[in-house]
GUSENU-553690 format. One record per residue: residue in three letters; x, y, z of N, C-alpha, C in turn. Coordinates in nm, 4 decimals. Example, Ala and Ser with C-alpha at 12.3 -4.5 7.8 and 13.67 -1.06 7.14 Angstrom:
% GUSENU-553690
<seba->ala, n_xx->1.3190, n_yy->-0.5690, n_zz->0.7800, ca_xx->1.2300, ca_yy->-0.4500, ca_zz->0.7800, c_xx->1.3200, c_yy->-0.3300, c_zz->0.7800>
<seba->ser, n_xx->1.2850, n_yy->-0.2250, n_zz->0.7080, ca_xx->1.3670, ca_yy->-0.1060, ca_zz->0.7140, c_xx->1.2900, c_yy->0.0030, c_zz->0.7870>
END
This chain:
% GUSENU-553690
<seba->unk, n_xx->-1.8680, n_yy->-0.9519, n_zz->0.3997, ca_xx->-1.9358, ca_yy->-0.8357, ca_zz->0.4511, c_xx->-2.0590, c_yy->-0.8819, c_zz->0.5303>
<seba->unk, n_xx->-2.1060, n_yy->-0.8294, n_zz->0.6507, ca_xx->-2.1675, ca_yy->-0.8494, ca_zz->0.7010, c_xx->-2.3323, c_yy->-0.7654, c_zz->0.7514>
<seba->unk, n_xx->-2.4492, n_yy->-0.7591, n_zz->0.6482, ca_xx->-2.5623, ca_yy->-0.7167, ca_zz->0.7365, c_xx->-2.6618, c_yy->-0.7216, c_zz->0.8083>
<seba->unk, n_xx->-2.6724, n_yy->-0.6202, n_zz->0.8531, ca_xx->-2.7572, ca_yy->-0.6431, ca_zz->0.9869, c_xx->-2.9161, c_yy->-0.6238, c_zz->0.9581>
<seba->unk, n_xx->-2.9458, n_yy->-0.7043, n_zz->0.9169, ca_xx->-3.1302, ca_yy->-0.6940, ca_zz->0.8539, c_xx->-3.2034, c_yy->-0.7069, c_zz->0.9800>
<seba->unk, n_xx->-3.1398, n_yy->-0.6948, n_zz->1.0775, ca_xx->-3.2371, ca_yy->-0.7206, ca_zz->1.2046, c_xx->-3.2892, c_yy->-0.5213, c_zz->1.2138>
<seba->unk, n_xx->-3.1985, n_yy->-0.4471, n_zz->1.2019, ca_xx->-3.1714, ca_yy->-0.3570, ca_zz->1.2156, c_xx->-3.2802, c_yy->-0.2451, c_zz->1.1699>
<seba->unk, n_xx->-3.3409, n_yy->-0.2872, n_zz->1.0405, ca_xx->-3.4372, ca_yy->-0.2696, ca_zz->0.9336, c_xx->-3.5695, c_yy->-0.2047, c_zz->1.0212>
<seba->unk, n_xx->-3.6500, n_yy->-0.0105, n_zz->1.0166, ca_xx->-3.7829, ca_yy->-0.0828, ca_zz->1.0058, c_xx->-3.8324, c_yy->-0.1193, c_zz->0.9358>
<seba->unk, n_xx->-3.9866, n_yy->-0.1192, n_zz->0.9596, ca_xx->-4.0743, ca_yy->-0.1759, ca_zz->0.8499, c_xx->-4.0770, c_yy->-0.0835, c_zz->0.7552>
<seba->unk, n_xx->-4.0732, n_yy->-0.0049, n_zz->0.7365, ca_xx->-4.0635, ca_yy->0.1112, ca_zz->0.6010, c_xx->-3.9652, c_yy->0.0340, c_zz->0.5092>
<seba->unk, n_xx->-3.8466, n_yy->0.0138, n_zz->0.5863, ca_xx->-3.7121, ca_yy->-0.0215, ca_zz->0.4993, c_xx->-3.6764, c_yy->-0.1180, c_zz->0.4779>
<seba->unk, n_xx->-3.7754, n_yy->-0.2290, n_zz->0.5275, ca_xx->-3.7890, ca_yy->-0.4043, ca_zz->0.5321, c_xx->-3.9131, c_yy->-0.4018, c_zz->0.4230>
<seba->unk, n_xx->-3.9824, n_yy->-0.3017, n_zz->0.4243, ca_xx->-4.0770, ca_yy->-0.3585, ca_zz->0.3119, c_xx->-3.9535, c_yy->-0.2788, c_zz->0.1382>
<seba->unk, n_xx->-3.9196, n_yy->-0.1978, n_zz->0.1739, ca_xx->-3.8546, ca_yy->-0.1778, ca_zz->0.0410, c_xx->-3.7147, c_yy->-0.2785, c_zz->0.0132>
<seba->unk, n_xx->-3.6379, n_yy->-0.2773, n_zz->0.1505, ca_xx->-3.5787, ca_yy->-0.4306, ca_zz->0.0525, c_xx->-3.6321, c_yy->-0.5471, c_zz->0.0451>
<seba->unk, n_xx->-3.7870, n_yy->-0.5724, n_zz->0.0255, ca_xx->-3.8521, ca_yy->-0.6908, ca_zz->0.0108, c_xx->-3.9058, c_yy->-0.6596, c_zz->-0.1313>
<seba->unk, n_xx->-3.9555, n_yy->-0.5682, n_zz->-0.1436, ca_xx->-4.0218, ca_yy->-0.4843, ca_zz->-0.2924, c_xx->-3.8749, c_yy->-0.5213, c_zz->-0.4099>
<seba->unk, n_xx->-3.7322, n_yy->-0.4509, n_zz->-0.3647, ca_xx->-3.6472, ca_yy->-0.4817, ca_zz->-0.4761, c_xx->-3.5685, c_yy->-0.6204, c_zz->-0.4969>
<seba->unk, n_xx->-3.5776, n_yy->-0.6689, n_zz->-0.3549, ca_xx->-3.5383, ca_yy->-0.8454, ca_zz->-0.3810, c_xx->-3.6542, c_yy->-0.8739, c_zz->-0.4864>
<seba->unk, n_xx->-3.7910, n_yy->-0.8580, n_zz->-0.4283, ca_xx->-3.8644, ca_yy->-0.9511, ca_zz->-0.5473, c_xx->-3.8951, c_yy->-0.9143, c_zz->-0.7102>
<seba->unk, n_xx->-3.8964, n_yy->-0.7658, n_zz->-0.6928, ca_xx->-3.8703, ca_yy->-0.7332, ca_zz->-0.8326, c_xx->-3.7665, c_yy->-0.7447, c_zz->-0.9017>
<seba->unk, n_xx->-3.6151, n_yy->-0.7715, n_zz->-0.8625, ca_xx->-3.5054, ca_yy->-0.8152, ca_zz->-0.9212, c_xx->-3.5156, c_yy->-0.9686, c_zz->-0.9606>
<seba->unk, n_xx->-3.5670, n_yy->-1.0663, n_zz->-0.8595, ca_xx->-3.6088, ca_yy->-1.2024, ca_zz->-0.8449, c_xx->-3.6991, c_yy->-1.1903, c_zz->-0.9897>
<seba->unk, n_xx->-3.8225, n_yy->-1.1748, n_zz->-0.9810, ca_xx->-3.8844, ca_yy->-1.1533, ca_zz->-1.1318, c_xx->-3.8878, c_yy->-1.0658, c_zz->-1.1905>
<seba->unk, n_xx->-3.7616, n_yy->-1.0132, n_zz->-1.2426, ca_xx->-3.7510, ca_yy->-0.8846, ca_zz->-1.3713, c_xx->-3.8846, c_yy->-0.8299, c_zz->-1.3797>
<seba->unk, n_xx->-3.9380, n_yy->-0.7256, n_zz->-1.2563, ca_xx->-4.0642, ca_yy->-0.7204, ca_zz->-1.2832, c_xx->-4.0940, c_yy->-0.5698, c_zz->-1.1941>
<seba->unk, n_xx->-4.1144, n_yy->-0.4547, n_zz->-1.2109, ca_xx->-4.1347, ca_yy->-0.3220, ca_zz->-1.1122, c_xx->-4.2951, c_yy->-0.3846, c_zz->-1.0377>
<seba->unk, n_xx->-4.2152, n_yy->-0.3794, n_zz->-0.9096, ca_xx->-4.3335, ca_yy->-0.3885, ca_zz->-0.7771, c_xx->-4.3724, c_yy->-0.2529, c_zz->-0.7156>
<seba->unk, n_xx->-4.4607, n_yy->-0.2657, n_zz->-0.6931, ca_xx->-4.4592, ca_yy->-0.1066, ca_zz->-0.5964, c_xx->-4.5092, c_yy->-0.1813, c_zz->-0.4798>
<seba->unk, n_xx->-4.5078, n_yy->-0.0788, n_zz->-0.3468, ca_xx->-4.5622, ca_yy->-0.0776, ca_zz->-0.2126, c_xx->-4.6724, c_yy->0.0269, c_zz->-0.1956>
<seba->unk, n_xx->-4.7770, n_yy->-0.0623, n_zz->-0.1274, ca_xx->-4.8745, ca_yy->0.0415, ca_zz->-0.0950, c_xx->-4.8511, c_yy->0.0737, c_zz->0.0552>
<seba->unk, n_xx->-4.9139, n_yy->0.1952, n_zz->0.0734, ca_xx->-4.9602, ca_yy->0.3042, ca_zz->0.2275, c_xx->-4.9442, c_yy->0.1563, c_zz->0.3339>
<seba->unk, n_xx->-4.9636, n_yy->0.2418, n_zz->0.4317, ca_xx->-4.9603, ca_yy->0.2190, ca_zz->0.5545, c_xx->-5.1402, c_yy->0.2148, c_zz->0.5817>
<seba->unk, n_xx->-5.1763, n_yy->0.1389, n_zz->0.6898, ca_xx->-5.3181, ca_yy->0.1227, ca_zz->0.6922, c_xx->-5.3751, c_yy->-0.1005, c_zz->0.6434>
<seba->unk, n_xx->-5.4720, n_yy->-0.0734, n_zz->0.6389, ca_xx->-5.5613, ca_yy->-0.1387, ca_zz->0.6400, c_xx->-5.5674, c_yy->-0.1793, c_zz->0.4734>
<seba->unk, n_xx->-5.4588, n_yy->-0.2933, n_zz->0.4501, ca_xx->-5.3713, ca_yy->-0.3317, ca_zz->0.2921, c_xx->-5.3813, c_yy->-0.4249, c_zz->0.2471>
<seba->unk, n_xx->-5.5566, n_yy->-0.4820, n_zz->0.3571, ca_xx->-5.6032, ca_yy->-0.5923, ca_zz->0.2610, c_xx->-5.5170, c_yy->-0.6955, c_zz->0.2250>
<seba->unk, n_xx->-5.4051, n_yy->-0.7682, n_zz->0.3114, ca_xx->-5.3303, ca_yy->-0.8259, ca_zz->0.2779, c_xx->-5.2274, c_yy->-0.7991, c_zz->0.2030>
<seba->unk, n_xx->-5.1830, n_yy->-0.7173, n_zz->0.1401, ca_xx->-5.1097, ca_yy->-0.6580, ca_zz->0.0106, c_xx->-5.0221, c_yy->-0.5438, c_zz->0.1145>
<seba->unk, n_xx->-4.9038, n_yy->-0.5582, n_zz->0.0871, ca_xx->-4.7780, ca_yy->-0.4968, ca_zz->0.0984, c_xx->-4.7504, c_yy->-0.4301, c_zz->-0.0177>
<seba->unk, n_xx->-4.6819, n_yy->-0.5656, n_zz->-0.0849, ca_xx->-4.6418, ca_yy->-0.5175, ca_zz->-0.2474, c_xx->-4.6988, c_yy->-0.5938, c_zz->-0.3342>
<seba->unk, n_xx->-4.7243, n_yy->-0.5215, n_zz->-0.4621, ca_xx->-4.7844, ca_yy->-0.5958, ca_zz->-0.5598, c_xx->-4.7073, c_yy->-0.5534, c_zz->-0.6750>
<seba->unk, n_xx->-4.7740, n_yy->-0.6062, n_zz->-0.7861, ca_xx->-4.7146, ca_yy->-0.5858, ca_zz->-0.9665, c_xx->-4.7937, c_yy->-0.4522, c_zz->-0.9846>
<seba->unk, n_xx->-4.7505, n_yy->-0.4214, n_zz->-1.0485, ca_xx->-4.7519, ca_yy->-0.2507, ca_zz->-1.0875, c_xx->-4.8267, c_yy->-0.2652, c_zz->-1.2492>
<seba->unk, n_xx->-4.8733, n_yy->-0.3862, n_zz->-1.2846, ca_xx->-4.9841, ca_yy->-0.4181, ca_zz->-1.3975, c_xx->-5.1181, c_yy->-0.3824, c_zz->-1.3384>
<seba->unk, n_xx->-5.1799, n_yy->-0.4885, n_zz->-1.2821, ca_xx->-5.3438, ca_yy->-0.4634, ca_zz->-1.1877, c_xx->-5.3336, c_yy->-0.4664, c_zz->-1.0080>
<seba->unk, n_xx->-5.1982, n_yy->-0.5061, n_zz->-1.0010, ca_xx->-5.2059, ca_yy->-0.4879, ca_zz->-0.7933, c_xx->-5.2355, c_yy->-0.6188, c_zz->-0.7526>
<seba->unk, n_xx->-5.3147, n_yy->-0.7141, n_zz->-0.8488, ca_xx->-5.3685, ca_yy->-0.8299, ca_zz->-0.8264, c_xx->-5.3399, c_yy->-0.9285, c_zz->-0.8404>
<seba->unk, n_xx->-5.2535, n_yy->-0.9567, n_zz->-0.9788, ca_xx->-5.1661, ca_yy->-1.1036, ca_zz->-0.9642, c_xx->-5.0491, c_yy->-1.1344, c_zz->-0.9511>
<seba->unk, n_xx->-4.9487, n_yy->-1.0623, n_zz->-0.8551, ca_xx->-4.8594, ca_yy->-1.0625, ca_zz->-0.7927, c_xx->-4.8473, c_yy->-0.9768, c_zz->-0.6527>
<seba->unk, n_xx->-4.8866, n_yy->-1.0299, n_zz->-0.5540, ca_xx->-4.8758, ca_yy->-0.9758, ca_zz->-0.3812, c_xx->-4.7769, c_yy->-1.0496, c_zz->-0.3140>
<seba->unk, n_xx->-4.7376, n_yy->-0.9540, n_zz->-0.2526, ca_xx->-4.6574, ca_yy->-0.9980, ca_zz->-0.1166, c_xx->-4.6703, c_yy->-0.9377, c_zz->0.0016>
<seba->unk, n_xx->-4.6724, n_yy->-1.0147, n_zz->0.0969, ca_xx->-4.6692, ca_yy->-0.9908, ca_zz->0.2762, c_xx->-4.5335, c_yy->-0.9793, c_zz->0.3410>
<seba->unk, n_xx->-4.5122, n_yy->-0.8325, n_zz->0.3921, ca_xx->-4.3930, ca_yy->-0.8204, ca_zz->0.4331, c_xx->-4.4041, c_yy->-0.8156, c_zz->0.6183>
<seba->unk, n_xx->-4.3368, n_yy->-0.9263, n_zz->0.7053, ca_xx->-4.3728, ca_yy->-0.9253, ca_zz->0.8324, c_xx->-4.1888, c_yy->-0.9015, c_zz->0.9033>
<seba->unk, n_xx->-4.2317, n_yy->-0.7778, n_zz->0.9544, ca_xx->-4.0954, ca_yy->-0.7174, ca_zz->1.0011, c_xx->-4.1259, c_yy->-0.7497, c_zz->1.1411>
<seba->unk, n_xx->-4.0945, n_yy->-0.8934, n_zz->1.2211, ca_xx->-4.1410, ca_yy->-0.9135, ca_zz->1.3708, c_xx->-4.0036, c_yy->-0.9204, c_zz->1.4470>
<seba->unk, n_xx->-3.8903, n_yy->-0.8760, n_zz->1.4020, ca_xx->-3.8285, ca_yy->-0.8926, ca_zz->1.4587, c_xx->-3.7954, c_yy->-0.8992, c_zz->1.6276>
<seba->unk, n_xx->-3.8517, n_yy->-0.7849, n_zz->1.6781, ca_xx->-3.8485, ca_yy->-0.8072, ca_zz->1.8175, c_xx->-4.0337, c_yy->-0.8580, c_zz->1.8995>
<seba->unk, n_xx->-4.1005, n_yy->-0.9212, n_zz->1.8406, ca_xx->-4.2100, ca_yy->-0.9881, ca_zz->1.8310, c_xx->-4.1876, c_yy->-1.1191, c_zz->1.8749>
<seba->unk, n_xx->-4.2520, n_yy->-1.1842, n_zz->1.9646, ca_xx->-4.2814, ca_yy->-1.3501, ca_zz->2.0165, c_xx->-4.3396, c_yy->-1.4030, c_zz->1.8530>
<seba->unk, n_xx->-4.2722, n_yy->-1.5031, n_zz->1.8474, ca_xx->-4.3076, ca_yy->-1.5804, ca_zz->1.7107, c_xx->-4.4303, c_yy->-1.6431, c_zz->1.7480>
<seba->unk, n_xx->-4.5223, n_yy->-1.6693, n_zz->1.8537, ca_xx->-4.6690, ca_yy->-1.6642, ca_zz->1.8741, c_xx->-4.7350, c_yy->-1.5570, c_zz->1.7862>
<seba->unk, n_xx->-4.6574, n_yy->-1.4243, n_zz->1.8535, ca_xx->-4.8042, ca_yy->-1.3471, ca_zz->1.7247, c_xx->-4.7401, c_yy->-1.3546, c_zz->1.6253>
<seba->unk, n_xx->-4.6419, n_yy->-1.3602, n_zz->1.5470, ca_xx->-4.5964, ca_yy->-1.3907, ca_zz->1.3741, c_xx->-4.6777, c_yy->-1.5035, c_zz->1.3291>
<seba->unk, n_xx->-4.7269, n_yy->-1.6388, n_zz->1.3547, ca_xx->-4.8022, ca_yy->-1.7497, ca_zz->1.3681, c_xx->-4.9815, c_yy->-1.6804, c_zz->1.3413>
<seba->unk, n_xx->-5.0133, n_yy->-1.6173, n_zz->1.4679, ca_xx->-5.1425, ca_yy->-1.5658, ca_zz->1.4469, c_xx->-5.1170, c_yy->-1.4688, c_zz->1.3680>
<seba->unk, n_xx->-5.0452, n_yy->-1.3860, n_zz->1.3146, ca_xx->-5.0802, ca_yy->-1.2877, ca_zz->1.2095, c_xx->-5.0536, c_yy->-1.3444, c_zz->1.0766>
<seba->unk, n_xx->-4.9875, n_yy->-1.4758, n_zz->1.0463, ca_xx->-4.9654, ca_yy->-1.5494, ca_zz->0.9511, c_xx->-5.1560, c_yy->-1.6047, c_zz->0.9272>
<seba->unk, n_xx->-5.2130, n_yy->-1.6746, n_zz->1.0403, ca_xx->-5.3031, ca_yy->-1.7077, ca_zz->1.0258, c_xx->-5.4231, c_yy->-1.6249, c_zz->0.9728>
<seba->unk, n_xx->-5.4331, n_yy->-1.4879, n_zz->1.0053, ca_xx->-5.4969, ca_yy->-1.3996, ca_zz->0.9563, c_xx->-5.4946, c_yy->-1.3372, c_zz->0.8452>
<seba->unk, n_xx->-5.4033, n_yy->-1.3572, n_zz->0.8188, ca_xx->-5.3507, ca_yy->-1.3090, ca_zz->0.6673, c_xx->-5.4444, c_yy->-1.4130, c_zz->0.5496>
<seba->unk, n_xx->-5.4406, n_yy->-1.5577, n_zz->0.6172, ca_xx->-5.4776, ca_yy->-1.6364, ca_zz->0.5278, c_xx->-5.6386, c_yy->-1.6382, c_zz->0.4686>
<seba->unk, n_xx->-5.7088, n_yy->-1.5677, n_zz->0.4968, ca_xx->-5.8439, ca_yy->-1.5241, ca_zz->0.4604, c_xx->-5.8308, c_yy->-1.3862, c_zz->0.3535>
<seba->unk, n_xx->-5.7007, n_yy->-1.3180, n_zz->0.4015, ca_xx->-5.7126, ca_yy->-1.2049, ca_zz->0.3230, c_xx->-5.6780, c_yy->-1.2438, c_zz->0.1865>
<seba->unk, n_xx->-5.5637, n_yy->-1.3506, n_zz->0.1635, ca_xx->-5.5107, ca_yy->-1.3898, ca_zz->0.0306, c_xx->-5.6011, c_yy->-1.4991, c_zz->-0.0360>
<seba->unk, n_xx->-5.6570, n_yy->-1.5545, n_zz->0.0272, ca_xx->-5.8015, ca_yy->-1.6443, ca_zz->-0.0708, c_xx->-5.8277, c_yy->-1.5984, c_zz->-0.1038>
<seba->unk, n_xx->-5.8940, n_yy->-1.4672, n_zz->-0.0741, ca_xx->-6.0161, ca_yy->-1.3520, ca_zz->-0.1085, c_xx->-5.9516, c_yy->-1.3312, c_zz->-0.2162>
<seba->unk, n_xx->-5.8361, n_yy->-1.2494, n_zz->-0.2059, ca_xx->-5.7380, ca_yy->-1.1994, ca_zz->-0.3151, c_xx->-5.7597, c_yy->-1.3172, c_zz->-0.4361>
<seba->unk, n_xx->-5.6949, n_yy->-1.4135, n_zz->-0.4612, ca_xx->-5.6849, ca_yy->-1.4921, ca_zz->-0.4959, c_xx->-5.5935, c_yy->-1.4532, c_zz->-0.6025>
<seba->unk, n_xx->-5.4534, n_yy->-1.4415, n_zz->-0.5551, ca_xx->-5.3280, ca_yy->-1.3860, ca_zz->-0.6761, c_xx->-5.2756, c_yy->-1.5378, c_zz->-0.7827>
<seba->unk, n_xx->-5.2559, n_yy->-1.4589, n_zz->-0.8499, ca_xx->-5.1767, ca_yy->-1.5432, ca_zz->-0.9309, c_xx->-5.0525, c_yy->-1.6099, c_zz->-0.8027>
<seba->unk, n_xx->-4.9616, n_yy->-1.5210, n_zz->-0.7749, ca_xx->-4.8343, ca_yy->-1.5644, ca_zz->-0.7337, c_xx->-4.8900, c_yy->-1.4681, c_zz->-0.5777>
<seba->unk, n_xx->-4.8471, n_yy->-1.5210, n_zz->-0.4840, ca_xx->-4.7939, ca_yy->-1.4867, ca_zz->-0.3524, c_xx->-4.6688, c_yy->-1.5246, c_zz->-0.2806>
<seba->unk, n_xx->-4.6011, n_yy->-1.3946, n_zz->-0.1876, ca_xx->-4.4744, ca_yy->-1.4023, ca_zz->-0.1264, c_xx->-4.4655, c_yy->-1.3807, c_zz->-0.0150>
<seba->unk, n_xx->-4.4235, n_yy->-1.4329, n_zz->0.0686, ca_xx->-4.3919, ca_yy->-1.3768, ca_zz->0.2453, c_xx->-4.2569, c_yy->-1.3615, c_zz->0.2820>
<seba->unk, n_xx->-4.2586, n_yy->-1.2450, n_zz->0.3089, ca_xx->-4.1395, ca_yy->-1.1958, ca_zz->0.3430, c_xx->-4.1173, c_yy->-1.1899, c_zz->0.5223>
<seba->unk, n_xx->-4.0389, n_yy->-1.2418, n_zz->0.5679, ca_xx->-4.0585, ca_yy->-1.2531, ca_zz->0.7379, c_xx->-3.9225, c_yy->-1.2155, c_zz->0.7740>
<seba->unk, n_xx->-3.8730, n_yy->-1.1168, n_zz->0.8639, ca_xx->-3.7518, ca_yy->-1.0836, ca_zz->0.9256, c_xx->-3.7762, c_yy->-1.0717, c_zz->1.0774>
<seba->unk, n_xx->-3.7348, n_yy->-1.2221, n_zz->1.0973, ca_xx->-3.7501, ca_yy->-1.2625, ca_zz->1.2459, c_xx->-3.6635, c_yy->-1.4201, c_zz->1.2238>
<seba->unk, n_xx->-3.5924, n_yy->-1.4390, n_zz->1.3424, ca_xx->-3.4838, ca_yy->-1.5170, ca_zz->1.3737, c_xx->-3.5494, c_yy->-1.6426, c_zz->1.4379>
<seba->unk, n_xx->-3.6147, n_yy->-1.7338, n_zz->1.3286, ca_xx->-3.7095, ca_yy->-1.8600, ca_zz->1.4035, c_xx->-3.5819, c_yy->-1.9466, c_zz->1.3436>
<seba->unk, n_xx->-3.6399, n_yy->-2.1105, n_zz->1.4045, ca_xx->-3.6469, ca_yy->-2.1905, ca_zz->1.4432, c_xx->-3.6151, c_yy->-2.2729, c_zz->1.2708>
<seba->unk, n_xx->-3.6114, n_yy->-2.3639, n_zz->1.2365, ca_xx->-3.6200, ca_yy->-2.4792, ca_zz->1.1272, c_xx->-3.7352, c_yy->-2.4895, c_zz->1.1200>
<seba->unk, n_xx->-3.7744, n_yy->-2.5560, n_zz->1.2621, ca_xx->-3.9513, ca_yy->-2.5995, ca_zz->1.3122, c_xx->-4.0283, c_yy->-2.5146, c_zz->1.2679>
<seba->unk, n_xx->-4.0011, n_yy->-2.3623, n_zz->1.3470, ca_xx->-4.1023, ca_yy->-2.2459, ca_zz->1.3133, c_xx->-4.0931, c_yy->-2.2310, c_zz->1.1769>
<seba->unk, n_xx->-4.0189, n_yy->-2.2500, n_zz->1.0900, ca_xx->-3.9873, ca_yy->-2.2033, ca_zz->0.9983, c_xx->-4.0796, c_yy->-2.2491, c_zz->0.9088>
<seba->unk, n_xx->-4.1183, n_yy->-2.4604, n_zz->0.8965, ca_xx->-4.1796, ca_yy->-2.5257, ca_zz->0.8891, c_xx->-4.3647, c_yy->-2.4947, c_zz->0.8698>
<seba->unk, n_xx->-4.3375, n_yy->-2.4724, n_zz->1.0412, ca_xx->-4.5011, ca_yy->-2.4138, ca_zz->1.0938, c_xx->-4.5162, c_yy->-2.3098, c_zz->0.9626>
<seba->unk, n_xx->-4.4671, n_yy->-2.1843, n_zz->0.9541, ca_xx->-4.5267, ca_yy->-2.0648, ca_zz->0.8942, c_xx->-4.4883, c_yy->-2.1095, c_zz->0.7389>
<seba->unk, n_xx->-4.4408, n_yy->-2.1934, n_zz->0.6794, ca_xx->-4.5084, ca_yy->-2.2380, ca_zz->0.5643, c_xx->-4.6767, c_yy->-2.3319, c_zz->0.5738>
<seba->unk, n_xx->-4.6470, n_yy->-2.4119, n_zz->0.6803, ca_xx->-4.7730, ca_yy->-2.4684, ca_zz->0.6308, c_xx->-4.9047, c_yy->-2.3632, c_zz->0.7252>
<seba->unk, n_xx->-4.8900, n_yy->-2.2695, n_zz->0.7641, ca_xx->-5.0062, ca_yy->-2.1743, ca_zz->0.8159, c_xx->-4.9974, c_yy->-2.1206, c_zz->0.6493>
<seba->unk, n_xx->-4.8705, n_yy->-2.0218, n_zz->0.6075, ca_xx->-4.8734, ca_yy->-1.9752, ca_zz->0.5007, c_xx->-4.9761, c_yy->-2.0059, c_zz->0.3389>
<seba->unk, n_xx->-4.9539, n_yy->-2.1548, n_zz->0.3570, ca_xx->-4.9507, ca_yy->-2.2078, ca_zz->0.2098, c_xx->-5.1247, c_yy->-2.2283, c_zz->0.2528>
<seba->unk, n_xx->-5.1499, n_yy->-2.1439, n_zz->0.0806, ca_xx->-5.3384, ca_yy->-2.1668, ca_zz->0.0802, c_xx->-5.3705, c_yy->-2.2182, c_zz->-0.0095>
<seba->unk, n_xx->-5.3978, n_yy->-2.2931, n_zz->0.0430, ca_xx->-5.5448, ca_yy->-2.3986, ca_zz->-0.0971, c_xx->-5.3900, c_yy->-2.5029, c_zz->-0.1592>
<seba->unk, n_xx->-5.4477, n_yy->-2.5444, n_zz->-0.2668, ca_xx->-5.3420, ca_yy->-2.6125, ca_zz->-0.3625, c_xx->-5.1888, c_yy->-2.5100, c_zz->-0.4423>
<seba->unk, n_xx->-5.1542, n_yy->-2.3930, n_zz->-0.3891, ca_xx->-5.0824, ca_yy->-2.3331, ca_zz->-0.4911, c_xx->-4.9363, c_yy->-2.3930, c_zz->-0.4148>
<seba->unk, n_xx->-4.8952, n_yy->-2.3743, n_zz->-0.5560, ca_xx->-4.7510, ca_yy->-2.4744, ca_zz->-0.5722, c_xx->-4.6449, c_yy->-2.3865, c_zz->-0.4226>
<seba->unk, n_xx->-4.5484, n_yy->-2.5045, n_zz->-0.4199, ca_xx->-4.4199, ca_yy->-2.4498, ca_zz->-0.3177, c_xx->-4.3900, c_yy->-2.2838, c_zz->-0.3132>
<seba->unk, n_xx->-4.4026, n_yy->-2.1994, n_zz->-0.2164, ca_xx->-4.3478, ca_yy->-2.0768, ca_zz->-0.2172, c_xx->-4.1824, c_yy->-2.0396, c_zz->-0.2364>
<seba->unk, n_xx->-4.1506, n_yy->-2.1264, n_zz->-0.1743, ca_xx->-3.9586, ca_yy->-2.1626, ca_zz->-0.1899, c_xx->-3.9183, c_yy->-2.1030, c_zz->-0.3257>
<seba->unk, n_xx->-3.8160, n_yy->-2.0004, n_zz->-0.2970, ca_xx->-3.7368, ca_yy->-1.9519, ca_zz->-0.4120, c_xx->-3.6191, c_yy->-1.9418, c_zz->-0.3509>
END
């Protein structure tokens, strides 16, 4: 069977990102509003705080700005400072790019994001 996740908006790219990761850790995520989310898409439905994820629906986006909005993000999640963080990206890069937006991604010392 074949789907088309390109297809997805962001409304419906952040909710199958919310139930991949809450199935992934037996764990109810919620999604917050639309707006100014402080980095936070989805979080744990305990405090909001030690489990976030970034959902980037760029599909028809130059992987230049996915890169700079990766980079911007990375001030918002220090601040945060979660237990666990996730990036969710639905855009058709590269190995290379793929590469790049882990190491823009990855902050400070926290272990491999790879699941």
């Amino acid at each position: 069977m074949f789907y088309n996740f390109f297809a997805l908006g962001d409304d419906e790219f952040e909710e199958l990102s919310r139930d991949i990761l809450s199935r992934e850790l037996d764990q109810k995520m919620r999604i917050f509003g639309k707006g100014a989310d402080q980095g936070i898409d989805i979080a744990d439905c305990k405090d909001g705080r030690t489990i976030i994820a970034q959902c980037k629906n760029y599909i028809n986006t130059p992987t230049s700005d996915l890169m700079s909005a990766l980079e911007k993000e990375k001030d918002k999640v220090e601040k945060l400072n979660p237990k666990e963080y996730y990036l969710f990206i639905n855009k058709d890069i590269s190995p290379k790019r793929i590469g790049s937006a882990r190491k823009v991604a990855h902050f400070g010392s926290w272990p491999s994001m790879e699941r």
